[in-house]
C-alpha beads as a LAMMPS data file, in Angstrom:
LAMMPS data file: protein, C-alpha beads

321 atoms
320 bonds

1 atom types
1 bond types

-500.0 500.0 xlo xhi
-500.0 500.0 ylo yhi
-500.0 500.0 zlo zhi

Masses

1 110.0

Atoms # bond

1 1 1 -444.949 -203.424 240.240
2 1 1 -444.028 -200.073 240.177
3 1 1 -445.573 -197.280 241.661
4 1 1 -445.313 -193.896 240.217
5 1 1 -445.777 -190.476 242.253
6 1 1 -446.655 -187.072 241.301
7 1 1 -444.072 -184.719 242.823
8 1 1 -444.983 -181.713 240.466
9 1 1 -445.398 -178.480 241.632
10 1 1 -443.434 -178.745 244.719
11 1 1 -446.042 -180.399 246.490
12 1 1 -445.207 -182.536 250.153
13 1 1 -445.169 -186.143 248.533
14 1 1 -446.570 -188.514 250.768
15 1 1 -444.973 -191.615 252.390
16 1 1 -447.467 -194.461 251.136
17 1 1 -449.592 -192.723 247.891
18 1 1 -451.214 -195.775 247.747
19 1 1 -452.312 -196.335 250.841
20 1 1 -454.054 -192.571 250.894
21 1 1 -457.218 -193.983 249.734
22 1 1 -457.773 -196.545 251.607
23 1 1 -460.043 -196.655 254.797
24 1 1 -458.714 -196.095 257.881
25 1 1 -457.967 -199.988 259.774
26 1 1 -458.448 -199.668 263.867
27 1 1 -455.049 -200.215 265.345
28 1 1 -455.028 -202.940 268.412
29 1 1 -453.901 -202.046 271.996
30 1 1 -450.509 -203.402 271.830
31 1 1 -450.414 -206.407 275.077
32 1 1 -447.242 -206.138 277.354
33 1 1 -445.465 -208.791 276.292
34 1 1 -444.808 -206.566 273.108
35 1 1 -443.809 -203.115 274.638
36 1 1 -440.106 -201.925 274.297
37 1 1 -438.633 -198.544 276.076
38 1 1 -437.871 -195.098 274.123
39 1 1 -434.325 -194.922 272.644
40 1 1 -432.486 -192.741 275.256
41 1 1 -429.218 -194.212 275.648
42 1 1 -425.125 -192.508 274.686
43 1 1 -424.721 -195.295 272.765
44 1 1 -427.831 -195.011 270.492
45 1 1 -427.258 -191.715 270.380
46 1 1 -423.893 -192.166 269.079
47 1 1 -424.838 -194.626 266.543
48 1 1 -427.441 -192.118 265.234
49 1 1 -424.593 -189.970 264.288
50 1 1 -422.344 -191.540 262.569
51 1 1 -425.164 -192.981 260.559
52 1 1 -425.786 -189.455 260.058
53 1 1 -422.554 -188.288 259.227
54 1 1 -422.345 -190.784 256.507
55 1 1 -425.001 -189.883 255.460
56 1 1 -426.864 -193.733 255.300
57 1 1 -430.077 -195.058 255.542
58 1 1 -431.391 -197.636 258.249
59 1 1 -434.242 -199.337 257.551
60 1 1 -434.214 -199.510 261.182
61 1 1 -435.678 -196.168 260.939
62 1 1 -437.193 -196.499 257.791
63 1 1 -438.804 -199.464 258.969
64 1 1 -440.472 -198.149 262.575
65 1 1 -438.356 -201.227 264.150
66 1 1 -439.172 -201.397 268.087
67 1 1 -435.315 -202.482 268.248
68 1 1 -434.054 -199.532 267.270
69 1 1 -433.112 -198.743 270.824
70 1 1 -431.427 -201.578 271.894
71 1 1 -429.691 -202.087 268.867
72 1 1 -428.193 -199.068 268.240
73 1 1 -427.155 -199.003 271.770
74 1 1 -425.338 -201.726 271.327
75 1 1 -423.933 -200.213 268.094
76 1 1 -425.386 -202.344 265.710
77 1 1 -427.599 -201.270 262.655
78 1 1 -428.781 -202.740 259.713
79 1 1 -427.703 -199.970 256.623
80 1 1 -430.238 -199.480 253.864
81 1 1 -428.634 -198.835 250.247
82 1 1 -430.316 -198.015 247.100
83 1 1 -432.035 -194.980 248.917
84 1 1 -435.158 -194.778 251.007
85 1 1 -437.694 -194.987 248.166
86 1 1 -438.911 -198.334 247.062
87 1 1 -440.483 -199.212 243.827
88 1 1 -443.018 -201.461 245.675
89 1 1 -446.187 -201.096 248.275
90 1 1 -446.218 -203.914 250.090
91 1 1 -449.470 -203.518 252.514
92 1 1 -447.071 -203.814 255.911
93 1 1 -443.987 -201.941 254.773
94 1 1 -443.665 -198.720 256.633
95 1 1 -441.007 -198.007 254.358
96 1 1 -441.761 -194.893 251.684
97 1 1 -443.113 -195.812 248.092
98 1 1 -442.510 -194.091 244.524
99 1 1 -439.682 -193.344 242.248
100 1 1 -436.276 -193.662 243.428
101 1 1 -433.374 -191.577 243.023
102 1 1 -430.243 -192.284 241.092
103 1 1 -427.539 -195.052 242.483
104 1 1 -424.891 -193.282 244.413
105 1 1 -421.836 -194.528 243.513
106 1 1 -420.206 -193.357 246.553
107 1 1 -422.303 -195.054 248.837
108 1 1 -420.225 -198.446 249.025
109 1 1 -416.867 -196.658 250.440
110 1 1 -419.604 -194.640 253.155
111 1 1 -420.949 -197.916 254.178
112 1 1 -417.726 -199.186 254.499
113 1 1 -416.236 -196.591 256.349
114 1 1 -418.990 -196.665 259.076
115 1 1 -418.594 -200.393 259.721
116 1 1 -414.921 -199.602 260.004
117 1 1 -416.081 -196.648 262.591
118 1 1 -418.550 -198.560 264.444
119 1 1 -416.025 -201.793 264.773
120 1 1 -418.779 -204.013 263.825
121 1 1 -418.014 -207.640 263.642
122 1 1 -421.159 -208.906 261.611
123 1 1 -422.836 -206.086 259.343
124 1 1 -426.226 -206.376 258.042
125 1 1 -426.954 -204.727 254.654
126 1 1 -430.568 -204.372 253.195
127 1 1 -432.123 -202.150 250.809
128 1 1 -435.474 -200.902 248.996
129 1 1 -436.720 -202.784 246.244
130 1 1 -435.412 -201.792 242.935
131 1 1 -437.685 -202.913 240.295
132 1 1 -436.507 -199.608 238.197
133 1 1 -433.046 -201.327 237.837
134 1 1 -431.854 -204.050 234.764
135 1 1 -430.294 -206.367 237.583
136 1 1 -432.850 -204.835 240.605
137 1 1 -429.355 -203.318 242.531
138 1 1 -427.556 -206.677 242.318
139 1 1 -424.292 -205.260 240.814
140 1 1 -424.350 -202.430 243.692
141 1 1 -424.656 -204.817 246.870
142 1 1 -421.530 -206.584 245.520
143 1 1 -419.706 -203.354 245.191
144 1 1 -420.616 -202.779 248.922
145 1 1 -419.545 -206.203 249.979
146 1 1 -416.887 -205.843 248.312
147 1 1 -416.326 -202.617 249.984
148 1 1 -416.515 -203.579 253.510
149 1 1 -414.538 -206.498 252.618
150 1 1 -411.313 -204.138 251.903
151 1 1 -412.091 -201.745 254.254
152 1 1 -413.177 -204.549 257.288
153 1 1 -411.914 -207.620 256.230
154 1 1 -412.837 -209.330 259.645
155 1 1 -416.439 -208.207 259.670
156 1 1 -418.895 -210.939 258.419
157 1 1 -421.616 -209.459 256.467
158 1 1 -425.413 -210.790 256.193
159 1 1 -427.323 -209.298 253.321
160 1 1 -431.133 -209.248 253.173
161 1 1 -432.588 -208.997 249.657
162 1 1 -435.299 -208.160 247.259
163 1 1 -436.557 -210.740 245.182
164 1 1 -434.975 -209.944 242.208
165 1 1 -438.302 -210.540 240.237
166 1 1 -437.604 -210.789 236.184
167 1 1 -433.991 -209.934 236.274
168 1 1 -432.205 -212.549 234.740
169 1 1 -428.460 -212.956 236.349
170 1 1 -428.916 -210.433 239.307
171 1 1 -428.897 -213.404 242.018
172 1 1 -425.365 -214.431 240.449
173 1 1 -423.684 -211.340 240.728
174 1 1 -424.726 -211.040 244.508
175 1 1 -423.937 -214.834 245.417
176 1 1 -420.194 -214.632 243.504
177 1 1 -419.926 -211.320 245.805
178 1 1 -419.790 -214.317 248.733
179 1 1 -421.743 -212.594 251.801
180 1 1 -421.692 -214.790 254.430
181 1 1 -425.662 -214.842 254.993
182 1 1 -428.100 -214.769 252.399
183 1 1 -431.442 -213.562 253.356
184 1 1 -434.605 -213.282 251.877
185 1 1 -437.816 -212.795 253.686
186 1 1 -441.012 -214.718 252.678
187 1 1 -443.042 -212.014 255.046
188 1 1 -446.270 -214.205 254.850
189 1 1 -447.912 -217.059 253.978
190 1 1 -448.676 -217.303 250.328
191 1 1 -452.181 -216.981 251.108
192 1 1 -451.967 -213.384 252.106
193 1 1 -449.471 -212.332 249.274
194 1 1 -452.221 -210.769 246.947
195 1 1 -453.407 -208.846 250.247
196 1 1 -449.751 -208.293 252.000
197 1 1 -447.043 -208.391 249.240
198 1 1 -448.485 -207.695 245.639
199 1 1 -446.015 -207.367 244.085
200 1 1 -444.269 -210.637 245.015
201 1 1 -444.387 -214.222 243.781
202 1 1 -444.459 -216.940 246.649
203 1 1 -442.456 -219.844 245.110
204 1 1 -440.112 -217.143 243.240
205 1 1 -439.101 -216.349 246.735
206 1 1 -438.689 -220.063 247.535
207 1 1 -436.676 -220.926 244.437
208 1 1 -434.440 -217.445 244.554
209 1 1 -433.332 -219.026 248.398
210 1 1 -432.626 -222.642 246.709
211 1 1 -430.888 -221.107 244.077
212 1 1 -428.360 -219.686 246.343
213 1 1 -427.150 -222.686 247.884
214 1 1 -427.059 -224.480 244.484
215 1 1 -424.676 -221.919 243.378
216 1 1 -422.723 -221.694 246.830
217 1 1 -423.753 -224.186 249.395
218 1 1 -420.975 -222.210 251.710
219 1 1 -423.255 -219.483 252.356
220 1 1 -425.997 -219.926 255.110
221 1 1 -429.435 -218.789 254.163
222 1 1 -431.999 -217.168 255.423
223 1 1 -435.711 -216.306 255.602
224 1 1 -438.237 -214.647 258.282
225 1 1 -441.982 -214.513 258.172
226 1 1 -444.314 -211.792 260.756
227 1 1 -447.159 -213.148 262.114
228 1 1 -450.419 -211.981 262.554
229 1 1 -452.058 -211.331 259.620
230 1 1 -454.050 -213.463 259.569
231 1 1 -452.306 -216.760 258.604
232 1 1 -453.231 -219.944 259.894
233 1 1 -450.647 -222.589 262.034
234 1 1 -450.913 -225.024 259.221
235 1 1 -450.054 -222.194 256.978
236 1 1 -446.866 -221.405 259.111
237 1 1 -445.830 -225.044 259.497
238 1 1 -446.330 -225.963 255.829
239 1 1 -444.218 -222.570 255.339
240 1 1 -441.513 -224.138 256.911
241 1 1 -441.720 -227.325 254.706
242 1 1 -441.204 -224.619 251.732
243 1 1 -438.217 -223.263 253.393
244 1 1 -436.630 -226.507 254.106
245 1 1 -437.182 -227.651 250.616
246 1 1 -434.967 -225.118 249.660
247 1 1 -432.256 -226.099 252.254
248 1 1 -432.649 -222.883 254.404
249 1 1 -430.845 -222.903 256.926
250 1 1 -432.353 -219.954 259.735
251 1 1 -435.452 -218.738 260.184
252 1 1 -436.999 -215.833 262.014
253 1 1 -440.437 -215.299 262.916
254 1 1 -441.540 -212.569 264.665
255 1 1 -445.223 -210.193 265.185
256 1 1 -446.807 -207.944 262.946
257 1 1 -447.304 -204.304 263.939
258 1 1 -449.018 -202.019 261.897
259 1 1 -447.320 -198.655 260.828
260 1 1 -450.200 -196.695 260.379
261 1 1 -453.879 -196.713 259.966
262 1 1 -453.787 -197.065 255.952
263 1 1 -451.511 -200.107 256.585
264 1 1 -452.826 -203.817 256.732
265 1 1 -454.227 -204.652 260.089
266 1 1 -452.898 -206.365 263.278
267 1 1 -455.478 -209.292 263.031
268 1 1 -454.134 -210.719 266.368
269 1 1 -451.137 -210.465 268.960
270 1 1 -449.370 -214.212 268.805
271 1 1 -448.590 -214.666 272.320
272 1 1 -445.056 -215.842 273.549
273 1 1 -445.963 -219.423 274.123
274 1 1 -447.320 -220.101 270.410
275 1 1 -443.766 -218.042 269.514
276 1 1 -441.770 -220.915 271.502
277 1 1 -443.897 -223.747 270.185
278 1 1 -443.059 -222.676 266.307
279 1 1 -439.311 -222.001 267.968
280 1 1 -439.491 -225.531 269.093
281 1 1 -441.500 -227.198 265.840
282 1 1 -438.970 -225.641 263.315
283 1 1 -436.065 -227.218 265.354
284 1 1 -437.413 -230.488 264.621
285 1 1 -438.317 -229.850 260.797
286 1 1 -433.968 -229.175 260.400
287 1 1 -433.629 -225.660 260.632
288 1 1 -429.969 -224.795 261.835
289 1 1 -431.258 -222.446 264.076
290 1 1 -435.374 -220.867 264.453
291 1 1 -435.644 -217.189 266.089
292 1 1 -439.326 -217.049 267.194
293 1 1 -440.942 -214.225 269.567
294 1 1 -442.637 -211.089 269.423
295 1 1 -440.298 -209.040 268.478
296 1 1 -437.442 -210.660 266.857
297 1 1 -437.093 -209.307 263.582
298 1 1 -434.864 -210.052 261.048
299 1 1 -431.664 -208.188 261.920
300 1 1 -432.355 -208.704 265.632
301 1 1 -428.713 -209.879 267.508
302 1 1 -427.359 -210.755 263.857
303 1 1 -424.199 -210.713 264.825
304 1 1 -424.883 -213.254 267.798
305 1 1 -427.424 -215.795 266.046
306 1 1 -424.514 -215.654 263.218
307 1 1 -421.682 -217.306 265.589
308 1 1 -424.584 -219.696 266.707
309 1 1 -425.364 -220.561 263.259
310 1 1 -421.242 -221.067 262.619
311 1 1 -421.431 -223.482 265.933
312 1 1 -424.497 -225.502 264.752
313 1 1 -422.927 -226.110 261.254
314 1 1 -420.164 -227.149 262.948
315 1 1 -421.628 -229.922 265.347
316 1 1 -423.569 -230.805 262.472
317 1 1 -420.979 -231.768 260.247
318 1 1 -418.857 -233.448 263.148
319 1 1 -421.880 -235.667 264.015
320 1 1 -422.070 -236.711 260.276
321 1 1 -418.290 -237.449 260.086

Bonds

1 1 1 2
2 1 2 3
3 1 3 4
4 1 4 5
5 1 5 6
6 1 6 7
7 1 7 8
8 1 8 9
9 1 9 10
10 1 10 11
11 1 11 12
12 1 12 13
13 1 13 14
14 1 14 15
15 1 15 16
16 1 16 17
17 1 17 18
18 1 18 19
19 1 19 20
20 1 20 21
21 1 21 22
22 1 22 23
23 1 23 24
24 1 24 25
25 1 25 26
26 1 26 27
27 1 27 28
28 1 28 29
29 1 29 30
30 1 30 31
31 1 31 32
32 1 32 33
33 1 33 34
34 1 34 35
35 1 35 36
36 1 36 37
37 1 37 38
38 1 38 39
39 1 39 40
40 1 40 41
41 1 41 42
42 1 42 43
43 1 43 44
44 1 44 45
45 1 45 46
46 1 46 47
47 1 47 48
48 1 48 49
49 1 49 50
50 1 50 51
51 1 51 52
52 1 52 53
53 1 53 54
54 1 54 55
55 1 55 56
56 1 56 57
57 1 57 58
58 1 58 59
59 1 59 60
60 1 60 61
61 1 61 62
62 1 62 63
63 1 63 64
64 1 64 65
65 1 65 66
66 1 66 67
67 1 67 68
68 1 68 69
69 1 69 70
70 1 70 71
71 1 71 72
72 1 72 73
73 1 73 74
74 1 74 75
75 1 75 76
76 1 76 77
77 1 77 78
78 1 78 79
79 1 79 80
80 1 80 81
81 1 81 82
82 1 82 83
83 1 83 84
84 1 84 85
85 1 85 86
86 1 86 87
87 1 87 88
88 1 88 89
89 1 89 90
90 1 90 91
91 1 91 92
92 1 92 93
93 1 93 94
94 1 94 95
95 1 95 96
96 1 96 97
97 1 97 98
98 1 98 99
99 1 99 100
100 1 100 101
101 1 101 102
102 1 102 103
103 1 103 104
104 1 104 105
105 1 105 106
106 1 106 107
107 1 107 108
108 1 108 109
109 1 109 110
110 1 110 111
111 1 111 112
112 1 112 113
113 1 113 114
114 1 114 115
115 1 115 116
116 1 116 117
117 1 117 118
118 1 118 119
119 1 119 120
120 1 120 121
121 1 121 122
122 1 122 123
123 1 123 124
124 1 124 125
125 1 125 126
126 1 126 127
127 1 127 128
128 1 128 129
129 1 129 130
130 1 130 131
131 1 131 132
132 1 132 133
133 1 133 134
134 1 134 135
135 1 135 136
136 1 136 137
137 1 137 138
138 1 138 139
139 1 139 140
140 1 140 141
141 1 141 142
142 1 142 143
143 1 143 144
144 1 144 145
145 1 145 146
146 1 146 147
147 1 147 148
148 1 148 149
149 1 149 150
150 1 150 151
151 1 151 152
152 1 152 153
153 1 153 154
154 1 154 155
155 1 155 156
156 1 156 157
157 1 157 158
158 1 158 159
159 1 159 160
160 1 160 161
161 1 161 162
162 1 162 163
163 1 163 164
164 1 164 165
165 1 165 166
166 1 166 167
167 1 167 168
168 1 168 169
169 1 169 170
170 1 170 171
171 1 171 172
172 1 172 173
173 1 173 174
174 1 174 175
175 1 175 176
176 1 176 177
177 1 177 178
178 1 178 179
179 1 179 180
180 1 180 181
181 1 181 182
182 1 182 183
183 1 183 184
184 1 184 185
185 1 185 186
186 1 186 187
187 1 187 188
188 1 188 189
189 1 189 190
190 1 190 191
191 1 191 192
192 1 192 193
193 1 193 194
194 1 194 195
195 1 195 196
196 1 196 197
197 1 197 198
198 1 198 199
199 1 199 200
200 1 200 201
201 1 201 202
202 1 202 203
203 1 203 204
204 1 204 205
205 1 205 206
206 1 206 207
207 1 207 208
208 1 208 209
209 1 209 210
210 1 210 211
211 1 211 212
212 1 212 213
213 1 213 214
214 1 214 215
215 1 215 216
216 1 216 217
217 1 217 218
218 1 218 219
219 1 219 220
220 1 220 221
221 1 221 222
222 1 222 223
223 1 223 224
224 1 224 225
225 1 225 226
226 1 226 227
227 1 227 228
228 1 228 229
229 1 229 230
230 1 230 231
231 1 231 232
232 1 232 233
233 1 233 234
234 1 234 235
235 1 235 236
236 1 236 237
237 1 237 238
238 1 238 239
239 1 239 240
240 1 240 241
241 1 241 242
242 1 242 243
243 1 243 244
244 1 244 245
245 1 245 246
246 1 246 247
247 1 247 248
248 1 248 249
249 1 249 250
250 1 250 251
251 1 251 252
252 1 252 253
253 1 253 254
254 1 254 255
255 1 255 256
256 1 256 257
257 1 257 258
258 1 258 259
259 1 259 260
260 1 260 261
261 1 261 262
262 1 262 263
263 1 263 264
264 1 264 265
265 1 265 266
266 1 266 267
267 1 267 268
268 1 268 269
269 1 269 270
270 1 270 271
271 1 271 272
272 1 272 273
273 1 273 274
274 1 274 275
275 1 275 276
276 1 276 277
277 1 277 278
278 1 278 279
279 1 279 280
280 1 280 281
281 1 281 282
282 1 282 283
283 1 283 284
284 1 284 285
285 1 285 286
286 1 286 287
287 1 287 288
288 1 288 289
289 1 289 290
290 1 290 291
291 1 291 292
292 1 292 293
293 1 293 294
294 1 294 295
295 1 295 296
296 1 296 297
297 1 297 298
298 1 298 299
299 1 299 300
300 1 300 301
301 1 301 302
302 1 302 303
303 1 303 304
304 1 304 305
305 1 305 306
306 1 306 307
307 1 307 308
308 1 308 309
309 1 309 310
310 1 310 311
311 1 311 312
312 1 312 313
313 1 313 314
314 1 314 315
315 1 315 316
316 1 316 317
317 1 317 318
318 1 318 319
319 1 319 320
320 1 320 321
């Protein structure tokens, strides 16, 4: 689905078009389990500028992400290619909707060059959707793995993806690119997806993550779901089913905030305990390793669920031998 925005006449375009319209939604008192401190720190602030500098995205920033401050702290941030427009309007994306701007072909060497600068060891890359694209930006996240593979051969990189939707070859190109995680977010339920994510096609999603491990069963995959919206626990557990089906190996599950007013609504706060018991249930179901509380998100302490991911595959395949 593509949305298309009048920009003519030099007038302010706004973030979400599509949302304009809609009535306002009461946004919930957030509890205290969920509140995080303002980003203050050297460190943050130095991570702000050499994403600057390169001039990058974040969809840390894009995205509103309460982790912003202790991630980039810690120098870690999760780059954004393809530009800061997406072709999509997903109903809990804070991220800003119309018509993108061209591909920059010089934005693989500037991605590069900052996870060179920053010394990261594990780098995650996302991006908008690209439904404007033949291959949906396939061909352009394996020129910047490829990228930060010459320029930081010892940093493992995670890559979190659209859904490719109707472009025939795109997941190949990415998957012969060899990132070392593949991830691709259900968001919801498949209940909510005419409500939450339009423009999306539940068992698409579920086949694009099987698909990757039928073509490389090397890479570990991924997928993360908010909750909140409205899903039920059956929902969620029977989600995990899916995602097993399709030999995932990590999942992530973490509460939905809403942006803005014109955004989908916060229908409740999951408290920590029901956060541990999925933790726990998904553990049982097979999962290499579950992420579960209020504010993980996907990108939250990649680097250090990745070597705990390496370490469970590991023990795995010693118990087996």
């Amino acid at each position: 689905m593509v949305t298309v925005v009048d920009t003519i006449a030099n007038r302010p375009r706004p973030r979400h078009p599509e949302k304009a319209h809609r009535p306002d939604q009461e946004v919930l008192r957030k509890p205290d389990w969920i509140r995080v401190k303002a980003p203050v720190s050297k460190g943050y602030a130095e991570t702000r500028e050499i994403v600057k500098s390169h001039k990058l995205v974040t969809v840390c920033e894009e995205a509103g992400c309460p982790n912003i401050g202790e991630c980039w702290d810690k120098k870690h941030a999760t780059f954004m290619i393809m530009g800061e427009i997406c072709t999509r309007a997903c109903a809990f994306c804070n991220v800003a909707t119309g018509i993108p701007t061209a591909l920059d072909p010089d934005e693989p060497a500037r991605v590069a060059h900052a996870v060179k600068q920053m010394g990261l060891s594990h780098v995650v890359i996302t991006s908008v959707d690209r439904d404007d694209l033949a291959d949906g930006g396939a061909q352009h996240f394996a020129d910047v793995i490829h990228a930060i593979r010459a320029e930081a051969p010892s940093t493992t990189i995670e890559i979190l993806t659209p859904d490719f939707l109707r472009k025939d070859g795109a997941l190949e190109v990415v998957v012969a690119a060899k990132p070392d995680v593949f991830n691709h977010n259900l968001e919801t339920v498949p209940s909510n997806y005419l409500t939450v994510r339009p423009g999306a096609r539940y068992f698409h999603s579920i086949r694009l993550l099987q698909r990757v491990k039928e073509l490389d069963p090397s890479i570990f995959t991924k997928s993360g779901i908010m909750v909140g919206l409205g899903e039920e626990r059956n929902e969620v557990l029977q989600l995990m089913d899916d995602l097993r089906s399709a030999n995932v190996d990590f999942m992530t599950i973490g509460q939905y905030l809403q942006p803005s007013k014109k955004h989908h609504p916060v229908i409740r706060f999951i408290p920590p305990d029901e956060f541990k018991s999925y933790e726990t249930i998904g553990k049982t179901k097979g999962f290499l390793l579950v992420a579960s509380s209020p504010l993980t998100r996907s990108s939250h302490h990649a680097g250090e669920d990745f070597a705990r991911l390496r370490a469970a595959r590991e023990a795995q395949l010693a118990k087996a031998s």
